[in-house]
C-alpha positions in Angstrom: 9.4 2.3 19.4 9.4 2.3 15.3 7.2 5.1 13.7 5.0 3.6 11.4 5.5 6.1 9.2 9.2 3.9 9.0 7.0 1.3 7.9 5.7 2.8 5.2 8.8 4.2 3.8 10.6 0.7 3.7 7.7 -0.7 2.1 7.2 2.0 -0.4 11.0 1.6 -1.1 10.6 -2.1 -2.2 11.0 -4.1 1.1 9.0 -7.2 1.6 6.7 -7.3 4.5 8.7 -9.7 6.0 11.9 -8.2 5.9 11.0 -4.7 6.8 9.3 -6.4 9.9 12.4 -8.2 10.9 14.8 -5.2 10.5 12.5 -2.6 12.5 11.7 -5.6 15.0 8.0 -5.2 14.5 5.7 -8.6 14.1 4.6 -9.1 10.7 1.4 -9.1 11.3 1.8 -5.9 12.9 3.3 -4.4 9.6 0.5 -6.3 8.0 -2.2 -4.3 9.8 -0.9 -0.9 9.0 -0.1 -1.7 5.7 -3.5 -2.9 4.5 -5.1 0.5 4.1 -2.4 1.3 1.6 -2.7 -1.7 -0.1 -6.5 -0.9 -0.2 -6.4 2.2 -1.7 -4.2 1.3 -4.5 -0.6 2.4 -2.9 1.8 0.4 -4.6 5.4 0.1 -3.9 8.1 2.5 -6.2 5.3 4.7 -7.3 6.0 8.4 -7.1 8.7 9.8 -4.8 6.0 10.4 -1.1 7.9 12.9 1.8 7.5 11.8 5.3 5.0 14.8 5.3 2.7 12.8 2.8 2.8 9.9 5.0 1.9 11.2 7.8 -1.2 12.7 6.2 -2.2 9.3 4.8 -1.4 7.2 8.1 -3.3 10.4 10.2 -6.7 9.4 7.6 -6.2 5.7 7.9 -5.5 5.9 11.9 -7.2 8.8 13.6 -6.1 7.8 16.8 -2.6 7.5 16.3 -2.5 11.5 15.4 -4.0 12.0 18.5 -2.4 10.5 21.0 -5.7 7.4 21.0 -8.5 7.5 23.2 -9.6 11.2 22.5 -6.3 12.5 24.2 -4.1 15.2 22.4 -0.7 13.8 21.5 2.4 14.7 24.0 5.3 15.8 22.7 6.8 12.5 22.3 3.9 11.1 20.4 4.9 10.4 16.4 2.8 8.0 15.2 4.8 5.2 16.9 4.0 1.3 17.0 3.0 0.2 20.6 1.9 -2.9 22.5 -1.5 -3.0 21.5 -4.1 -2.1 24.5 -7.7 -0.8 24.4 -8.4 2.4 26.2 -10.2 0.6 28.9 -6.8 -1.3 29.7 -4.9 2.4 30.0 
């Protein structure tokens, strides 16, 4: 699983969609999707230096339920904003 905080950072460093999709072996359209709300609020590549810490406070704003866990659940110990196979609670 690739954090999609990863995604963000190898954007944010430059990468094109494409490439940073191929090298963490996520689809495009997936990096697409949850780099759109960035892109929306005026993020732009090589702007001021961001810690993971930022990110994760951006992404946890952008996509409440990846912070916790999806569905109304609390996160487990394992959860870190990763990228998944997409299901809707009803499929879990």
């Amino acid at each position: 699983m690739v954090g999609i905080t990863e995604i963000y950072v190898h954007w944010y460093a430059g990468r094109s969609k494409s490439a940073l999709a191929a090298s963490l072996g996520v689809d495009r359209e997936t990096a697409r999707k949850y780099l759109a709300p960035a892109e929306a609020s005026g993020v732009i590549p090589g702007g001021p230096p961001m810690t993971e810490a930022d990110w994760a406070g951006l992404i946890e704003g952008w996509f409440p339920a990846s912070s916790t866990g999806g569905c109304g659940t609390s996160p487990g110990p394992s959860s870190t904003n990763t990228v998944t196979t997409s299901r809707t609670c009803s499929e879990r």
